[in-house]
N, CA, C and O atoms as a GROMACS GRO file, in nm:
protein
  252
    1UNK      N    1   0.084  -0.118   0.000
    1UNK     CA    2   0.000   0.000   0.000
    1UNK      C    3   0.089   0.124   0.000
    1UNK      O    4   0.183   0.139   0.079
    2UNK      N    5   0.048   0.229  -0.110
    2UNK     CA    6   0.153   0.335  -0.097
    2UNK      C    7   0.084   0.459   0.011
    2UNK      O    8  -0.030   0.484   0.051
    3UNK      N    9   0.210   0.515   0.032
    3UNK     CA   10   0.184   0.565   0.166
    3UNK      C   11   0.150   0.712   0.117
    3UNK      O   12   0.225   0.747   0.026
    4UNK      N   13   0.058   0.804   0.152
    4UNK     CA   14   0.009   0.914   0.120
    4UNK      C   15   0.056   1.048   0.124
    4UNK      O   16   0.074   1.062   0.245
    5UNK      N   17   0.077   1.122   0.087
    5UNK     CA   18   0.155   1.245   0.077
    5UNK      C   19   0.114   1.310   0.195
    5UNK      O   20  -0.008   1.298   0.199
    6UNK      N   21   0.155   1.375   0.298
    6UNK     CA   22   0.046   1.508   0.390
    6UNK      C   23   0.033   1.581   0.304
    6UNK      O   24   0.096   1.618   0.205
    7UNK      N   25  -0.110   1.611   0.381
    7UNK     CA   26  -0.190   1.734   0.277
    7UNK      C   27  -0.106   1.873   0.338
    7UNK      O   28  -0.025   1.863   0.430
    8UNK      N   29  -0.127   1.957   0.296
    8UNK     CA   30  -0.043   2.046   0.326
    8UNK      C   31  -0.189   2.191   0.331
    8UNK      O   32  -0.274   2.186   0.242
    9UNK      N   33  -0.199   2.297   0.431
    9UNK     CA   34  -0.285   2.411   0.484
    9UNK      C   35  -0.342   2.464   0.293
    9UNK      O   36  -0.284   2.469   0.185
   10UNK      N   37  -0.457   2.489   0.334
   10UNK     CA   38  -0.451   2.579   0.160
   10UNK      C   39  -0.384   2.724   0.144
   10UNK      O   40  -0.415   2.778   0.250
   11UNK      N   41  -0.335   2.785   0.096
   11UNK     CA   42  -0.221   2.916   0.043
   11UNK      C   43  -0.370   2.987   0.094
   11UNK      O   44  -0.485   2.945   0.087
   12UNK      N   45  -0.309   3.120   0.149
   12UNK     CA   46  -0.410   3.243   0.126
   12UNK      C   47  -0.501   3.232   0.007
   12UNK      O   48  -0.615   3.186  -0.002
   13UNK      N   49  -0.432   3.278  -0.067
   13UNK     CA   50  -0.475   3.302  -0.217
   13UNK      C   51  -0.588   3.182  -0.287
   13UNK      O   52  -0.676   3.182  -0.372
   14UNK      N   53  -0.536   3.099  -0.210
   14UNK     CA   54  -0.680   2.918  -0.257
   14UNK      C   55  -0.794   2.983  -0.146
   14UNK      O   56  -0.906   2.952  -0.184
   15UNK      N   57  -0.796   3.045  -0.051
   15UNK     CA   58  -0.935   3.042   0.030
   15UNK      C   59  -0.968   3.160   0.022
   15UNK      O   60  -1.075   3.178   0.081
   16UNK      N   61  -0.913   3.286  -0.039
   16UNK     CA   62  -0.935   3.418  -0.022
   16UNK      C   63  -1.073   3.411  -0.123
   16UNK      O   64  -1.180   3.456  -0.083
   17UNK      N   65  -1.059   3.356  -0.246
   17UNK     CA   66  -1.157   3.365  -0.360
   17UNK      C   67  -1.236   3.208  -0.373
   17UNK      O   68  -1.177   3.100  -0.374
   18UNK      N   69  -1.387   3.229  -0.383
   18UNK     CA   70  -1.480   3.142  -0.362
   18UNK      C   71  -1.609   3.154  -0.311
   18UNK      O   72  -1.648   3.263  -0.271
   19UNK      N   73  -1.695   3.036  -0.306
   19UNK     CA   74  -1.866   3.065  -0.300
   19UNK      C   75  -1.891   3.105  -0.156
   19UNK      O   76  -2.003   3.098  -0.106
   20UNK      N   77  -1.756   3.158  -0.076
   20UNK     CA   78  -1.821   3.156   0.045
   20UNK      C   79  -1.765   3.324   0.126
   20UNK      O   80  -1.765   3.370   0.240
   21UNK      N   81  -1.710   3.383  -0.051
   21UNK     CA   82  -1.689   3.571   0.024
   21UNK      C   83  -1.807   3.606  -0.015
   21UNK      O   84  -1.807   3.725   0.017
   22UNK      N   85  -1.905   3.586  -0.060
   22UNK     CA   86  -2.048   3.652  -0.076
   22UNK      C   87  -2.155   3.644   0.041
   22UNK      O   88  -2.220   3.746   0.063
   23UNK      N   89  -2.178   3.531   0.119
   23UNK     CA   90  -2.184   3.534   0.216
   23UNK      C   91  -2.157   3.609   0.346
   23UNK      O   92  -2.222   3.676   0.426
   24UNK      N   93  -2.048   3.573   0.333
   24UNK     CA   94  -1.896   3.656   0.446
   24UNK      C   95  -1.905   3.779   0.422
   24UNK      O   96  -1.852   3.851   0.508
   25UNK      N   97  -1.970   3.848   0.303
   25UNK     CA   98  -1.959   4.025   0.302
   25UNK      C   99  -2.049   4.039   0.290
   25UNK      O  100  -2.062   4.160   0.276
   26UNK      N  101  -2.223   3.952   0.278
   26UNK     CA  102  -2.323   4.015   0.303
   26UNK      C  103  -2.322   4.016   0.498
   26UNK      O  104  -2.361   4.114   0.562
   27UNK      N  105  -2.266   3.883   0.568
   27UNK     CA  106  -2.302   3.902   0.714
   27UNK      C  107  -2.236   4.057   0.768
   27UNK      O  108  -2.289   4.132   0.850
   28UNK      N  109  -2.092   4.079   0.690
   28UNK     CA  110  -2.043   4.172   0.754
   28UNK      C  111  -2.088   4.288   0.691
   28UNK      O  112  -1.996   4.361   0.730
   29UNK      N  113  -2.144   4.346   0.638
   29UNK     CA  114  -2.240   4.462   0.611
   29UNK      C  115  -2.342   4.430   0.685
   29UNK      O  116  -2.364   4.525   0.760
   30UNK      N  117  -2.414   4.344   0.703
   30UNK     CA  118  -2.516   4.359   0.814
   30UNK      C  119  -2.526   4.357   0.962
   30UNK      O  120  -2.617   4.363   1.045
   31UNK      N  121  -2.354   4.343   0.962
   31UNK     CA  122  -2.317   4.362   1.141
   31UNK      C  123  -2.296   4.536   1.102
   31UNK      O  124  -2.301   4.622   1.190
   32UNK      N  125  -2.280   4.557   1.011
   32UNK     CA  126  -2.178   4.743   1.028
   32UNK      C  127  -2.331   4.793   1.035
   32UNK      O  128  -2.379   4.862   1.125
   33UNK      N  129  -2.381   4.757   0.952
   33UNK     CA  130  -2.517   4.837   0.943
   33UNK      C  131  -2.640   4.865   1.060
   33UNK      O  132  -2.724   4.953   1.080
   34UNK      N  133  -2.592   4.722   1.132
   34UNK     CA  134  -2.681   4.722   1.309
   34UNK      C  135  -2.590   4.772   1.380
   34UNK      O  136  -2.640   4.857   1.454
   35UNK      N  137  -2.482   4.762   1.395
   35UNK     CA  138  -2.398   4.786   1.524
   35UNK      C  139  -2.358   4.974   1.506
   35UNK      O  140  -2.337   5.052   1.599
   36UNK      N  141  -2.357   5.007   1.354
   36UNK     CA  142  -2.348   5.188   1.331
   36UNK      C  143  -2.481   5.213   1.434
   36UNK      O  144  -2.441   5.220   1.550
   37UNK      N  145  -2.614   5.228   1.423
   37UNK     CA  146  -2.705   5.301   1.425
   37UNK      C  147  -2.718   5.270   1.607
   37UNK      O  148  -2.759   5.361   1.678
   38UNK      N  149  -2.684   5.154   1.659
   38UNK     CA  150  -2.664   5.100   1.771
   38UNK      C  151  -2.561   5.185   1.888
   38UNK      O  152  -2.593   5.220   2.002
   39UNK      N  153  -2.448   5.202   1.826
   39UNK     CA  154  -2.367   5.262   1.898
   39UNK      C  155  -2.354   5.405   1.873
   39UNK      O  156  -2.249   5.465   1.896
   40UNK      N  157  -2.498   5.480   1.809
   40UNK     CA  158  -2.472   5.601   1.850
   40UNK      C  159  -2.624   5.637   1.901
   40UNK      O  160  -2.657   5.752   1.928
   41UNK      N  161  -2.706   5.530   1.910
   41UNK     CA  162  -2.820   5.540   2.004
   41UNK      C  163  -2.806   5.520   2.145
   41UNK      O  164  -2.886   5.552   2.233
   42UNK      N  165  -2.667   5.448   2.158
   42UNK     CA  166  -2.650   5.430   2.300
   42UNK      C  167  -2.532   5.563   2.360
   42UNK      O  168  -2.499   5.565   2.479
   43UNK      N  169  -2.502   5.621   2.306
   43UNK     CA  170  -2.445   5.749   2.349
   43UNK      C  171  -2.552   5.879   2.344
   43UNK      O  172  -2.499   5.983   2.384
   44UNK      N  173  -2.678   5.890   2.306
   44UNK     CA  174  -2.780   5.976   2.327
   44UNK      C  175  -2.826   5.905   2.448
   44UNK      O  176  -2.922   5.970   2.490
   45UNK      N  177  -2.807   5.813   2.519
   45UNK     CA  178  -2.854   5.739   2.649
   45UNK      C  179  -2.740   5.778   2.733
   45UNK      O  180  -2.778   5.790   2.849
   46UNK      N  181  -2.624   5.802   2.719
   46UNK     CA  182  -2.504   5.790   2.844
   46UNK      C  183  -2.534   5.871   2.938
   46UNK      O  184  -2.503   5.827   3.048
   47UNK      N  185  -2.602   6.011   2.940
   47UNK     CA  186  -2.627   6.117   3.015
   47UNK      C  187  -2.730   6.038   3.096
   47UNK      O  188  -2.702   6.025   3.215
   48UNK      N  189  -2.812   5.999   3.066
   48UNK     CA  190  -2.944   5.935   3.176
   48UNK      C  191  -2.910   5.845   3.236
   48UNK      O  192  -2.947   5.833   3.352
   49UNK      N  193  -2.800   5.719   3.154
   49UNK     CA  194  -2.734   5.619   3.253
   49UNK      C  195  -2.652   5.701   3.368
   49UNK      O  196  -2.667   5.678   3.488
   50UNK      N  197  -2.570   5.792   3.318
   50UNK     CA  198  -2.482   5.884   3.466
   50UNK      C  199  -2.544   5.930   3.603
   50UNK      O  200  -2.501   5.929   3.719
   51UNK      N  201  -2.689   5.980   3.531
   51UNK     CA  202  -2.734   6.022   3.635
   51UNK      C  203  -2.824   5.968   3.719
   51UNK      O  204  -2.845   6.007   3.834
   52UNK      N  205  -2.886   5.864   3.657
   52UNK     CA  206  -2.994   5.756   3.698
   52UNK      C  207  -2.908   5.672   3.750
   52UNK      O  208  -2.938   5.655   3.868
   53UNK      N  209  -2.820   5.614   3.720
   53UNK     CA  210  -2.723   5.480   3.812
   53UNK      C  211  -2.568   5.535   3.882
   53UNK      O  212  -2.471   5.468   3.916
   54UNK      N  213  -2.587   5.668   3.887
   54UNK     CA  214  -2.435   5.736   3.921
   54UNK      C  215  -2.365   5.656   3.905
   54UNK      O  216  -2.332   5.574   3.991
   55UNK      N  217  -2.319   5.662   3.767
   55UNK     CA  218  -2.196   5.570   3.694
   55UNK      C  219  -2.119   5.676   3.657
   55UNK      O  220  -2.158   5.775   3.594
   56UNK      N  221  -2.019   5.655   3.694
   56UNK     CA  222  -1.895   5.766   3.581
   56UNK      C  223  -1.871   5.700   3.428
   56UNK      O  224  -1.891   5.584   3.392
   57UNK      N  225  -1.810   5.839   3.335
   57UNK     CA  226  -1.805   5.806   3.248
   57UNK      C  227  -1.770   5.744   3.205
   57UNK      O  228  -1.827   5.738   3.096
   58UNK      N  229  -1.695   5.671   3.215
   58UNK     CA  230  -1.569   5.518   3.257
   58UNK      C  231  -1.627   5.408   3.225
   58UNK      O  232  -1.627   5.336   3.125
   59UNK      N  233  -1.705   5.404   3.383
   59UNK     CA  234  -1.819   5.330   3.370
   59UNK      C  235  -1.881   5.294   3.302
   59UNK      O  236  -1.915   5.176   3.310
   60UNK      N  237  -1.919   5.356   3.223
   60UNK     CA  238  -2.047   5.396   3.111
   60UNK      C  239  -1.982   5.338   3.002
   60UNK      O  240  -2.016   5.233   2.949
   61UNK      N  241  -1.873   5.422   2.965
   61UNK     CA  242  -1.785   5.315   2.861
   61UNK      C  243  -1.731   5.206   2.852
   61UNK      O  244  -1.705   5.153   2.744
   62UNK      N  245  -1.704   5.147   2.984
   62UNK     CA  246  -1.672   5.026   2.994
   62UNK      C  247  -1.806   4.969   2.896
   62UNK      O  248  -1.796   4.963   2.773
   63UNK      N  249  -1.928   4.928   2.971
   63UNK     CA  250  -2.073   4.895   2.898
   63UNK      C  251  -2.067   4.922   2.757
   63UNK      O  252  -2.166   4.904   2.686
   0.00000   0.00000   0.00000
């Protein structure tokens, strides 16, 4: 029985192009597109979190 070569990792360049960057760049436009409108609705909130939970701004950003 002949003995088998190791397969060897695929090159950048073999996984960069294929049926699965169309996918991969519709999910990531639809994370930019929720997480934009998200993270500047939650900074029109930081003033009411400060003063309602006396959090410093720190605080607030940590969250």
């Amino acid at each position: 029985m002949p003995r088998e070569k190791p397969r060897r990792a695929p090159a950048l360049a073999d996984i960069s192009t294929g049926p699965h960057i169309g996918p991969c760049a519709a999910g990531l436009a639809a994370t930019a597109i929720s997480f934009g409108p998200g993270r500047m609705g939650f900074g029109l909130f930081v003033p009411e979190f400060n003063a309602t939970f006396a959090m410093s701004d720190t605080a607030v950003g940590l969250i």
